[in-house]
Every structure is written in C-alpha cells, then in structure tokens.
C-alpha positions as CSV (number, residue, x, y, z in Angstrom):
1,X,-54.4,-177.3,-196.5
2,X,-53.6,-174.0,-198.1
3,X,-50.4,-172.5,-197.1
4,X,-51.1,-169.8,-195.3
5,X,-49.3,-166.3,-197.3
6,X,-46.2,-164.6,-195.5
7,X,-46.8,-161.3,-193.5
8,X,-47.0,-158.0,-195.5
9,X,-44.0,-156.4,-196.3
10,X,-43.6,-152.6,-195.3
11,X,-44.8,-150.3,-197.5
12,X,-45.9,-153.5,-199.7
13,X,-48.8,-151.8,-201.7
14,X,-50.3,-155.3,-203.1
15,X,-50.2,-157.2,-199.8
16,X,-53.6,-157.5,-199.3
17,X,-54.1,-159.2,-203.1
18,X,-52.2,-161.8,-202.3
19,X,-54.4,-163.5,-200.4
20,X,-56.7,-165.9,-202.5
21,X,-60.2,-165.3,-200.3
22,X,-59.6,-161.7,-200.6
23,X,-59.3,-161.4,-204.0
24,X,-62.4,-163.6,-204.4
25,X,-64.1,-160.8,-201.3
26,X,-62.9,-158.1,-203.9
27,X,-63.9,-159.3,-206.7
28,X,-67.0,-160.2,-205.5
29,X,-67.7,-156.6,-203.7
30,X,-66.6,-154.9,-207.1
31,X,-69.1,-156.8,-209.2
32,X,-71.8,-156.2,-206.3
33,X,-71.2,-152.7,-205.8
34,X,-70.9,-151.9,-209.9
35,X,-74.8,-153.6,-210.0
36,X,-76.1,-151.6,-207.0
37,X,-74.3,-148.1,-208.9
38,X,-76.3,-148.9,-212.1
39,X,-79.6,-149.8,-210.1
40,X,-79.0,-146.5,-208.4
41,X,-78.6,-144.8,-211.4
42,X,-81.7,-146.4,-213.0
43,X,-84.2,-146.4,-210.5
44,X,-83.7,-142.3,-209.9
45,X,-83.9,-141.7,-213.5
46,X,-87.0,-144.1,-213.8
47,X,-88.4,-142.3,-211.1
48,X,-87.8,-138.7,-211.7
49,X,-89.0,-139.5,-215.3
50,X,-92.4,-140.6,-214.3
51,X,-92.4,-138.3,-211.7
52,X,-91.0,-134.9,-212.5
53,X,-90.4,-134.5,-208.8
54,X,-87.1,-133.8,-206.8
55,X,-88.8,-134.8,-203.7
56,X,-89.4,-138.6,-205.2
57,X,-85.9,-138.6,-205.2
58,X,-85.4,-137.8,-201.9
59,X,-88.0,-140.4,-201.0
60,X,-85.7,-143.6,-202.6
61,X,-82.9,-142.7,-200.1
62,X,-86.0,-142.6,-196.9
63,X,-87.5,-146.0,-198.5
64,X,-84.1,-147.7,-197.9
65,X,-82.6,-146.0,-194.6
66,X,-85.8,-146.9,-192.6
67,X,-85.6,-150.4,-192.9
68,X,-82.0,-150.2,-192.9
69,X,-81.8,-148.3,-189.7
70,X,-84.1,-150.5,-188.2
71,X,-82.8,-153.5,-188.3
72,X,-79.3,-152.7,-188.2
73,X,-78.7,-152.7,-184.8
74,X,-79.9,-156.3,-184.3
75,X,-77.8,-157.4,-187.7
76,X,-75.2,-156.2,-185.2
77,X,-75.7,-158.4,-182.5
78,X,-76.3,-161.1,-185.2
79,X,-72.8,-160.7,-187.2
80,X,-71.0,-161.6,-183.7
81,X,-73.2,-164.4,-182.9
82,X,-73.4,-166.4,-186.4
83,X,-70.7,-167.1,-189.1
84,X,-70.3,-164.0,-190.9
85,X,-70.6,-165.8,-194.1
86,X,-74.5,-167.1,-193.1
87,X,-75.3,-163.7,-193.0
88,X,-73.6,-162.3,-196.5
89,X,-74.4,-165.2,-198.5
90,X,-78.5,-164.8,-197.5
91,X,-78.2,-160.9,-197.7
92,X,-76.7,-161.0,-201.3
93,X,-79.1,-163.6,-202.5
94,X,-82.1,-161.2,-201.4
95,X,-80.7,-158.4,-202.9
96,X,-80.7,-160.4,-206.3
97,X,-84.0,-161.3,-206.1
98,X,-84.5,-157.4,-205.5
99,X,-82.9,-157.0,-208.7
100,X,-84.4,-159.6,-210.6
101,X,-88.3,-158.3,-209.3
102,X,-86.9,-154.5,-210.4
103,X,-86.1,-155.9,-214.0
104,X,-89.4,-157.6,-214.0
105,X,-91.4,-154.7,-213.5
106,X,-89.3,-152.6,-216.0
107,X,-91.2,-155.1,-218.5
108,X,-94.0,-153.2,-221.1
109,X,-95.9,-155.9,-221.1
110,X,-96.3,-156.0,-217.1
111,X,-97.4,-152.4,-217.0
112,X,-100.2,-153.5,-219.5
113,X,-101.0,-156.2,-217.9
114,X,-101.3,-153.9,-214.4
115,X,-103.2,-151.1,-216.2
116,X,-105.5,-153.8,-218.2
117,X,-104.0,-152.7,-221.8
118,X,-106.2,-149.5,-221.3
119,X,-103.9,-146.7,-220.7
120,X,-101.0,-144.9,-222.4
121,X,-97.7,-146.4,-222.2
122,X,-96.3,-143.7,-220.3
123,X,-99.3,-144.0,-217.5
124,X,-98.6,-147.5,-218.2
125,X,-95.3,-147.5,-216.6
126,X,-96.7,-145.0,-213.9
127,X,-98.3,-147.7,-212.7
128,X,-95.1,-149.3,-211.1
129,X,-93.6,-146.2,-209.1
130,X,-95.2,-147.7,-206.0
131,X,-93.5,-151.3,-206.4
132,X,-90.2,-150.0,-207.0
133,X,-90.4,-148.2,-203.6
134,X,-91.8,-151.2,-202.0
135,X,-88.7,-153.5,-203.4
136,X,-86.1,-150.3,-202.5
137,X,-87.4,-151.3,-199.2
138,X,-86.8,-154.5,-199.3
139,X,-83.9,-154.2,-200.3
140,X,-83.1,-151.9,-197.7
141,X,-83.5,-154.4,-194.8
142,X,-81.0,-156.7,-196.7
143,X,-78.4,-154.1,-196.6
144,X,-79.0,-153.5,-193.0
145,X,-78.1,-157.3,-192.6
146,X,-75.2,-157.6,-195.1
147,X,-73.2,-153.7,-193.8
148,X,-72.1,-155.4,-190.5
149,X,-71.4,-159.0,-191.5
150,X,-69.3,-157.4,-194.7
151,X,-67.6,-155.3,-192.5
152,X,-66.4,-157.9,-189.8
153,X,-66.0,-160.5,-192.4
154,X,-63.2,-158.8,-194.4
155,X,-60.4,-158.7,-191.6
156,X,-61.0,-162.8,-191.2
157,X,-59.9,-163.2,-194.4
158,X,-56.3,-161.9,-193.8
159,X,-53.6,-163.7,-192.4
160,X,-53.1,-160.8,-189.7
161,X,-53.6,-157.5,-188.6
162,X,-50.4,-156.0,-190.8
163,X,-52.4,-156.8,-193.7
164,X,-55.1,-154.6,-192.7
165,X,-54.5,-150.9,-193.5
166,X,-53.4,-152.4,-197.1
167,X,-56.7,-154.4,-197.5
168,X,-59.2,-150.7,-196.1
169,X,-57.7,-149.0,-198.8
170,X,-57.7,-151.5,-201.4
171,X,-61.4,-152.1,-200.5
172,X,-62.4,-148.6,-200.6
173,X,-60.5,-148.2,-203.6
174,X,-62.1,-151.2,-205.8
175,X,-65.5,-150.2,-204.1
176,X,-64.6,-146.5,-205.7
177,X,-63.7,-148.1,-208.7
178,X,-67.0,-150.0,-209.4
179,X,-68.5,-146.6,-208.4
180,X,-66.8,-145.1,-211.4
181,X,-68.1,-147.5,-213.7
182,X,-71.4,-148.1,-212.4
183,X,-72.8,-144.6,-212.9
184,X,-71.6,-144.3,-216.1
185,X,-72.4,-147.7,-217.1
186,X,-75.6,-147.3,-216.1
187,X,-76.0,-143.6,-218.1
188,X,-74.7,-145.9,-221.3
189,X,-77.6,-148.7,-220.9
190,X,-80.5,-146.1,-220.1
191,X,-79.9,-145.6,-223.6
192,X,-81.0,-148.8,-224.8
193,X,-83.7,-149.2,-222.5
194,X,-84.3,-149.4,-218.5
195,X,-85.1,-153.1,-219.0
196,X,-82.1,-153.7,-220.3
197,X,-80.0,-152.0,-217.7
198,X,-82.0,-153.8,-214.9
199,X,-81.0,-157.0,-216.5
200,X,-77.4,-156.3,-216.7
201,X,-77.9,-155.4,-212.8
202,X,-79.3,-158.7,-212.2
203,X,-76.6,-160.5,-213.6
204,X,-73.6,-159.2,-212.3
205,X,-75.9,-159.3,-208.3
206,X,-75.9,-163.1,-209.7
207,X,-72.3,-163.2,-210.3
208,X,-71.3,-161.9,-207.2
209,X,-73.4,-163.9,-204.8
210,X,-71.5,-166.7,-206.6
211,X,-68.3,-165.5,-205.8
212,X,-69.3,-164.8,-202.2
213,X,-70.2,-168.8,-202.0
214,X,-66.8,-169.3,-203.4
215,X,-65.4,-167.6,-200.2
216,X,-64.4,-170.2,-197.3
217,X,-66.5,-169.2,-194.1
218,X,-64.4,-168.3,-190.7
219,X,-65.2,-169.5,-187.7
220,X,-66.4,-166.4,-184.7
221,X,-63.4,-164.5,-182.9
222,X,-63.5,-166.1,-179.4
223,X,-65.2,-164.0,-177.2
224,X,-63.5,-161.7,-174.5
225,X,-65.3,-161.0,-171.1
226,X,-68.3,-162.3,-170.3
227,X,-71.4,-163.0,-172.5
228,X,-73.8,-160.5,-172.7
229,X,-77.7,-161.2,-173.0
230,X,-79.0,-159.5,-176.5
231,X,-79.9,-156.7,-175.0
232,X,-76.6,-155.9,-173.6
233,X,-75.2,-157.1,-177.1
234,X,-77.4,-154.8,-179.3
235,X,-76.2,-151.9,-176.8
236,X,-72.6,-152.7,-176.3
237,X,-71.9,-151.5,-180.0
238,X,-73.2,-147.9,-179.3
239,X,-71.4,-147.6,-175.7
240,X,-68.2,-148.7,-177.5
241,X,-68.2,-145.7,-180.2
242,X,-69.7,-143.4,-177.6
243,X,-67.0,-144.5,-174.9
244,X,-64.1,-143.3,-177.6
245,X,-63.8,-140.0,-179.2
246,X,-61.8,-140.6,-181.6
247,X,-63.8,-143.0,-183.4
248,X,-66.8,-141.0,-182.5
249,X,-65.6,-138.0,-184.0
250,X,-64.6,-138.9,-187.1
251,X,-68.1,-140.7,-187.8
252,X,-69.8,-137.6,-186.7
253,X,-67.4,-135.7,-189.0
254,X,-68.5,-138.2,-192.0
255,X,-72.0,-138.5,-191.1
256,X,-72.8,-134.9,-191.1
257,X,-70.7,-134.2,-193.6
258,X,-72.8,-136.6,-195.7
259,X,-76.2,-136.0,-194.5
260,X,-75.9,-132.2,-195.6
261,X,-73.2,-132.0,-198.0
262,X,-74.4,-134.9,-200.6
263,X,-75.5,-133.5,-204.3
264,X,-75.9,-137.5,-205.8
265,X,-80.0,-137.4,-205.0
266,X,-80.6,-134.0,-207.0
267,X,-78.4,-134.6,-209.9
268,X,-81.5,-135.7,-212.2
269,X,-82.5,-132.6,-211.6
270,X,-79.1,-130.8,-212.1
271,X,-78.2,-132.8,-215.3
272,X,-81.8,-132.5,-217.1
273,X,-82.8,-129.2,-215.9
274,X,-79.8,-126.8,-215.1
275,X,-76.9,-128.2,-217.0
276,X,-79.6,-129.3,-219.7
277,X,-78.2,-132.9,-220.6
278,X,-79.7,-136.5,-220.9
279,X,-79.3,-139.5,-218.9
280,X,-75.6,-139.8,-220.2
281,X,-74.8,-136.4,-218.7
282,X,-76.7,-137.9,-215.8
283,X,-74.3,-140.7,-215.9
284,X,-70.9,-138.8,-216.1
285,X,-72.1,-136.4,-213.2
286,X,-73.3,-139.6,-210.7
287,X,-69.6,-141.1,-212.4
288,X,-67.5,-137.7,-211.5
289,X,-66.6,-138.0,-207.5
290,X,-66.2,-141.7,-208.1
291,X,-63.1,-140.8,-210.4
292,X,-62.1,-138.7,-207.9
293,X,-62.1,-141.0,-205.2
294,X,-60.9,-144.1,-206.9
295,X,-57.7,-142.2,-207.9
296,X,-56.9,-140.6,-204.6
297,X,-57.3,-144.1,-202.9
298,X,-55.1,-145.3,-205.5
299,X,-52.6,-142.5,-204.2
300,X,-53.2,-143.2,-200.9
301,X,-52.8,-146.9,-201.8
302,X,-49.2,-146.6,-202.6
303,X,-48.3,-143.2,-200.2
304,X,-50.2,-144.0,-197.3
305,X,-51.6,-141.3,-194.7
306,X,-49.5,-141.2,-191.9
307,X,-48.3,-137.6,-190.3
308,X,-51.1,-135.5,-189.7
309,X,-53.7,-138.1,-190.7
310,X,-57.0,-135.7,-188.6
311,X,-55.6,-132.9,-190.1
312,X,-56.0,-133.9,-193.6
313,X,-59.5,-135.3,-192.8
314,X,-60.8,-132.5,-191.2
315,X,-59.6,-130.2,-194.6
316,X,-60.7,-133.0,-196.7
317,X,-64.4,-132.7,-195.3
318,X,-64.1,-128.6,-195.2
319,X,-62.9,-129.1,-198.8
320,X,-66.0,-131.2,-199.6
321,X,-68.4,-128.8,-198.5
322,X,-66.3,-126.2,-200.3
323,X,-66.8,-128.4,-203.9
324,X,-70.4,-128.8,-203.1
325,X,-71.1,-124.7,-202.5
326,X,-69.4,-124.0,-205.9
327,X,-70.9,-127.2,-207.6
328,X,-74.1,-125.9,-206.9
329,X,-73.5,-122.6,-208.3
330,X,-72.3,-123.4,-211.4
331,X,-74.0,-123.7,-214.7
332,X,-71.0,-125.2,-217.2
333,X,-71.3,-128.8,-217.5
334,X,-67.9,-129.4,-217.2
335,X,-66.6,-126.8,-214.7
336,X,-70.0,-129.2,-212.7
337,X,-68.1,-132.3,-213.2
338,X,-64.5,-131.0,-212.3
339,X,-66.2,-129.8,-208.7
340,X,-68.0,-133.4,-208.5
341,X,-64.9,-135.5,-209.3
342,X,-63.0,-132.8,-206.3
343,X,-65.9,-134.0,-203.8
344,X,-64.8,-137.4,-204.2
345,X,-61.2,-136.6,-204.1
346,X,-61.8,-135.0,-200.8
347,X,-64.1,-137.6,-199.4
348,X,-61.9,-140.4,-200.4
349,X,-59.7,-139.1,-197.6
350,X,-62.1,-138.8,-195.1
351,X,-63.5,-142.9,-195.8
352,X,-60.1,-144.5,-195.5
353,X,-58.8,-142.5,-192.1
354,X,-62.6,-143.4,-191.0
355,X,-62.2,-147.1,-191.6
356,X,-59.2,-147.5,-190.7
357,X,-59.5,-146.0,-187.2
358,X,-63.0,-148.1,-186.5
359,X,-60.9,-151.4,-187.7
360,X,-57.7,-150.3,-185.7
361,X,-59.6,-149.4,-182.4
362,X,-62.6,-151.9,-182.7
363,X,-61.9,-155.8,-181.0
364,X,-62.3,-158.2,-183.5
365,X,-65.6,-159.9,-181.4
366,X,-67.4,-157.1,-181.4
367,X,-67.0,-155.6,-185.4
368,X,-70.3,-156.9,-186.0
369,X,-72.2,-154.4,-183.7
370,X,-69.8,-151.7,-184.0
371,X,-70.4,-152.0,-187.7
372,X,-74.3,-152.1,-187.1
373,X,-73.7,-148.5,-185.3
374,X,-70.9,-147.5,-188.2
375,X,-73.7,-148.0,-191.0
376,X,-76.4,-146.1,-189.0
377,X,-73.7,-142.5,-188.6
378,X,-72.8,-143.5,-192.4
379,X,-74.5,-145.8,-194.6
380,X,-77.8,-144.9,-193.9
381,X,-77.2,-141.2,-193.7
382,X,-76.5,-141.3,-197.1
383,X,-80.5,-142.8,-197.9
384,X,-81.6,-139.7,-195.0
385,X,-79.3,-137.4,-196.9
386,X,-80.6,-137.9,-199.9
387,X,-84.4,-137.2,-198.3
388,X,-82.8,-134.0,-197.0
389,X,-82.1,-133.0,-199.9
390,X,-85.0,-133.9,-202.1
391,X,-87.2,-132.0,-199.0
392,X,-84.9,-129.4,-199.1
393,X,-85.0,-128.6,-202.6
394,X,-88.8,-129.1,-202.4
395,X,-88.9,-126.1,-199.3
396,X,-86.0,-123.7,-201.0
397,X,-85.3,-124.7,-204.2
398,X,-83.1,-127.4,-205.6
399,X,-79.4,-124.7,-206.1
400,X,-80.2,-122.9,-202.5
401,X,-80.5,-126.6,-200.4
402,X,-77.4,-127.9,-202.1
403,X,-75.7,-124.3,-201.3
404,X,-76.9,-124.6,-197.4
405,X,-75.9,-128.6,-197.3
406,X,-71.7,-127.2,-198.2
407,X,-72.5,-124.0,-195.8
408,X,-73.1,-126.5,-192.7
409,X,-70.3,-129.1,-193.6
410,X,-67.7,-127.1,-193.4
411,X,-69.7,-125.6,-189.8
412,X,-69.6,-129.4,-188.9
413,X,-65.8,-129.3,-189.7
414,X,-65.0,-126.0,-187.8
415,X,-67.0,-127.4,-184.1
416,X,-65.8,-131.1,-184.7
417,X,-61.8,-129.9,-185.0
418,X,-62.9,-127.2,-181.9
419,X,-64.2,-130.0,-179.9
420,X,-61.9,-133.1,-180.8
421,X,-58.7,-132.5,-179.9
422,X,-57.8,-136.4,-180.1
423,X,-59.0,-136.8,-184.1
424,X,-57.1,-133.2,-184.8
425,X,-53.7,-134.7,-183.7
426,X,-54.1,-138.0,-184.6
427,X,-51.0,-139.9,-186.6
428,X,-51.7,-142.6,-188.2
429,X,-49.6,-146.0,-186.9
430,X,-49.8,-144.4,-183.3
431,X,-52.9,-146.3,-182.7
432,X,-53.7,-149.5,-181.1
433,X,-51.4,-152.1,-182.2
C-alpha cells in the first residue's frame, strides 16, 4: 500500500506535486490540453482557408457548445453516480478517435477519393469542411462528459483539502502552460503541412489517455442527505449555484466576460488580414494570453491571492475588456501581441479565484453536477462566444464586434461589483473550511 504523503506545508508552493496520481493527472491534462490547443489552432486555420469566412469561425465554437451544453447536465448527474475515472477514461478515448478521424480527412488522397480525382486540389480539400464540423461535434459531446468527471476527479486524488488551493493553481497553471505551447506549436507544424500537425495531435490525445489509465480510480464521496431521483439530481446542481451568490457571481462575472470579451475565434482574420502575417503570426497571437496567464498563475502559485481576493477579480475582468478594446484597435503586430498576452494576465486571475471558490464552497458529492452547471456559465460559453463573435463580425465588421465585446465586459464588471456585495469583499481563506 502506498504511503499516503504528509499534509501540505503553509505556504508550501509544490505540495500538490508531491502526490504521485497528481502528477500522473497533470501530466496527463498538459499533454491533453497541448493536443486540443494545436487542433484548435488547425482546424480554424483549415477552415478559414477554405472558407474565407469569419462567420465559419464562429460556427466551430456553436458545432461544439450545442452538444456540449446538451448533455452536460446529465454528465453531471453521471460524474456523482459512477467512478469518475469510467467517465474520463471513455471521454478521452473518444476524443482521440476524434483526432485520429480529423488527421484522416487532412489526407490528399481522401479528398480525391471524395471528389472522384476530378477536381482541383484546393476544391478537393473543400470537400471535407462539412466532416470536420460533424467530428467538432462529436467531439463536443465528449467534452460535455469528461468537464464534470475531470473536475470532481482532481480533489480525490489529494490526500486532503489543505492540498487543494495548491493543486487549482497548479492545474490552471500547467493547463496555461500547454496553452502556451499549443498555439504556437501548432503555428510551427501548419508549416509543414495540416496533416502533419493533426498527427502530432493524435499522438500526444494517445499519450494522454494512457496516462489517464495509469491513474488509480477513487471510489464516490459517500452521499449526504437523502438520494435524489435523476431528475432531482440533474437539478440540484443549478439550485446549488443559484442558492449562493458568491459562486454565482463570479461565474456570471467569467461567463459574460468571456462570451463578449473573447478575440481567440477572429484572430485568423486579425493575423492574415489586419496585422498581415501567416499562420506563424497566427500562432504567436492564439500563443500571446497563454504567456500571460501561465506566468501570473506561476506568481500566483508562489504569492497566493488572499486580501482583497473579489477585488482583484473584478479589476482583472474590467482589465480584460480594457486589453481587448485596445487589442482590437491596434494595427502593430507587436503592440497586438503585448495587449493579447495582458488579457491572459488578467484572466488568469479571474480562473483561479473562480475555481477555487466553486471547490471551496461545493460538497465533495455533488462536484459532478456543479461542474456540469460550471462548464455550461464557462466552458461552453467560450464555443457560444466564439459564434458571437464570428456573427458579430459578420453584422458590424470584424474590429467594431471585438470593440463592443471589451465595451460590455467591463459593463458586466461595473453591475456584477454593484450587485454582489459578497464576491466584492471576499478574502480568500475566509471561506468554508
């Protein structure tokens, strides 16, 4: 039996890493999350290439949020009834199928064979635009399945709660990391050739879901209360966040802050046709609030956020949509990358106070469905945002929709620090112990 590590130390900022499943859920979660960056980065290129079309853009974010959204709050209900490790394991293993069918239709000699050798290659490849969406779909309903499972699966793999606030912040910060790398990674590859970079994606999704198996599975939290029939289940994740304002605020505050205030979906169409670069500009720009991020979490890793923890959140998200208005305005490559890498310095803040208060406040039985509700507000209002924007751009123009997305973040900031009193004077470590 494997000894179980001592509690963390105060102020200890490698706590976390020292226990051996965690380090395999990190490593695993880094090599995921690097794949998924460069199949983002690939598949919007790909697209916008054959397309020409910011709204195509818009539509790989709706292709994935649907499916996500709809099955998320049942993956909810199913992350506190099964082993959370059933669900992951499955999840991942789709999501590398996904990426193995994405490398196959990158394949020249697929597109002929669709188009019966007849056509140009370029109409050639035109000929799979449909089948990625269909597959971004797919895809889509995996993630809605693996966000809660991931989520409630993490704090099971510590010895106890003080380890928690060390492990959030190592989490986001390796999941920022692989976000740095990823983008630009994936700029690098496109170079070579889409097929290529697919097939890099599929490898490291196959490495992962091998380290995922290497993970021991955990045994449910024991149930407090009575059991609930699945309806009640399904519901009891939404009256939870809705019963609390704290938690409820600050998703609102990140939700809204990313639905309108995201610039990722357009930058194709920033790096190609305002900042006039190729798909390794593309790269750096997708790269640029990853850097940010992953080195304020790495601050935050060793000075953690404490006094005036709502405070800083609140500017952090007004600072966002400030970085965003200017971003958007600017037409120097660099000076675009600087405002980019301060959007993910700012939001960086605003992911760790987040997850941290929906760990803290949430009962352990119950992380599944709360999670389900979490990745509705968040993860899938990234997909929805990026629709927003591609519609947006299509209605107004591509610079004015990314100017109005900063405009009503920082409105969102201004009502949300007006109305929530709680997440304005909260202090982190004054929370439920």
């Amino acid at each position: 039996m494997t000894p179980t590590p001592p509690a963390a130390a105060p102020h200890d900022p490698y706590a976390a890493l020292r226990v051996p499943d965690f380090r395999r859920y990190i490593t695993a979660r880094a090599l995921f999350s690097i794949a998924t960056q460069i199949q983002g980065v690939v598949v919007s290129w790909q697209i916008f290439k054959l397309t020409g079309d910011p709204l195509a853009l818009g539509l790989i974010g709706l292709a994935e949020a649907i499916p996500s959204i709809t099955v998320s709050l049942y993956a909810g209900h199913v992350a506190d009834s099964v082993r959370r490790k059933r669900i992951v394991v499955p999840a991942v293993l789709v999501l590398f199928l996904c990426a193995v069918t994405l490398w196959w239709l990158s394949h020249p000699a697929l597109a002929g064979v669709l188009a019966g050798g007849r056509l140009h290659i370029d109409a050639l490849h035109a000929t799979v635009v449909w089948p990625l969406y269909l597959v971004i779909f797919i895809s889509g309903i995996a993630r809605g399945f693996m966000g809660p499972a991931l989520f409630s699966f993490m704090p099971q793999l510590l010895p106890d709660r003080s380890f928690l606030a060390n492990a959030v912040t190592w989490s986001s910060t390796t999941w920022q990391g692989a976000a740095v790398l990823g983008p630009a990674i994936g700029g690098l590859l496109l170079h070579l050739s889409v097929e290529f970079a697919y097939g890099v994606d599929m490898v490291m999704e196959g490495l992962a879901l091998l380290f995922f198996i290497s993970i021991a599975s955990r045994e449910l939290p024991p149930l407090e209360g009575e059991k609930l029939s699945m309806g009640e289940s399904i519901l009891s994740g939404i009256k939870f966040i809705f019963s609390n304002q704290l938690v409820l605020a600050a998703l609102s505050l990140d939700m809204f802050a990313v639905l309108f205030g995201g610039a990722v979906a357009l930058l194709p169409f920033f790096a190609e046709n305002i900042l006039h670069g190729g798909p390794d500009a593309f790269g750096y720009l997708r790269a640029a609030p990853a850097v940010g991020s992953v080195l304020m979490a790495v601050f935050l890793t060793f000075s953690p956020l404490k006094k005036g923890a709502g405070r800083k959140m609140l500017w952090a998200v007004a600072g966002f949509g400030a970085a965003t208005v200017a971003f958007a305005l600017s037409t120097n490559f660099y000076l675009s990358m600087f405002l980019l890498f301060l959007t993910g310095v700012f939001d960086s803040v605003s992911v760790i106070v987040r997850q941290t208060l929906v760990h803290t406040y949430t009962p352990e039985y119950m992380k599944g469905r709360v999670s389900a509700v979490n990745s509705i507000f968040i993860g899938s209002s990234n997909e929805i945002g990026a629709f927003e924007s591609g519609a947006a751009a299509k209605l107004i123009g591509t610079v004015p929709s990314v100017v109005f997305g900063g405009l009503m973040t920082m409105l969102v900031v201004a009502i949300t620090s007006w109305k929530a009193d709680q997440l304005r004077k909260l202090e982190m470590g004054a929370g439920k112990k």
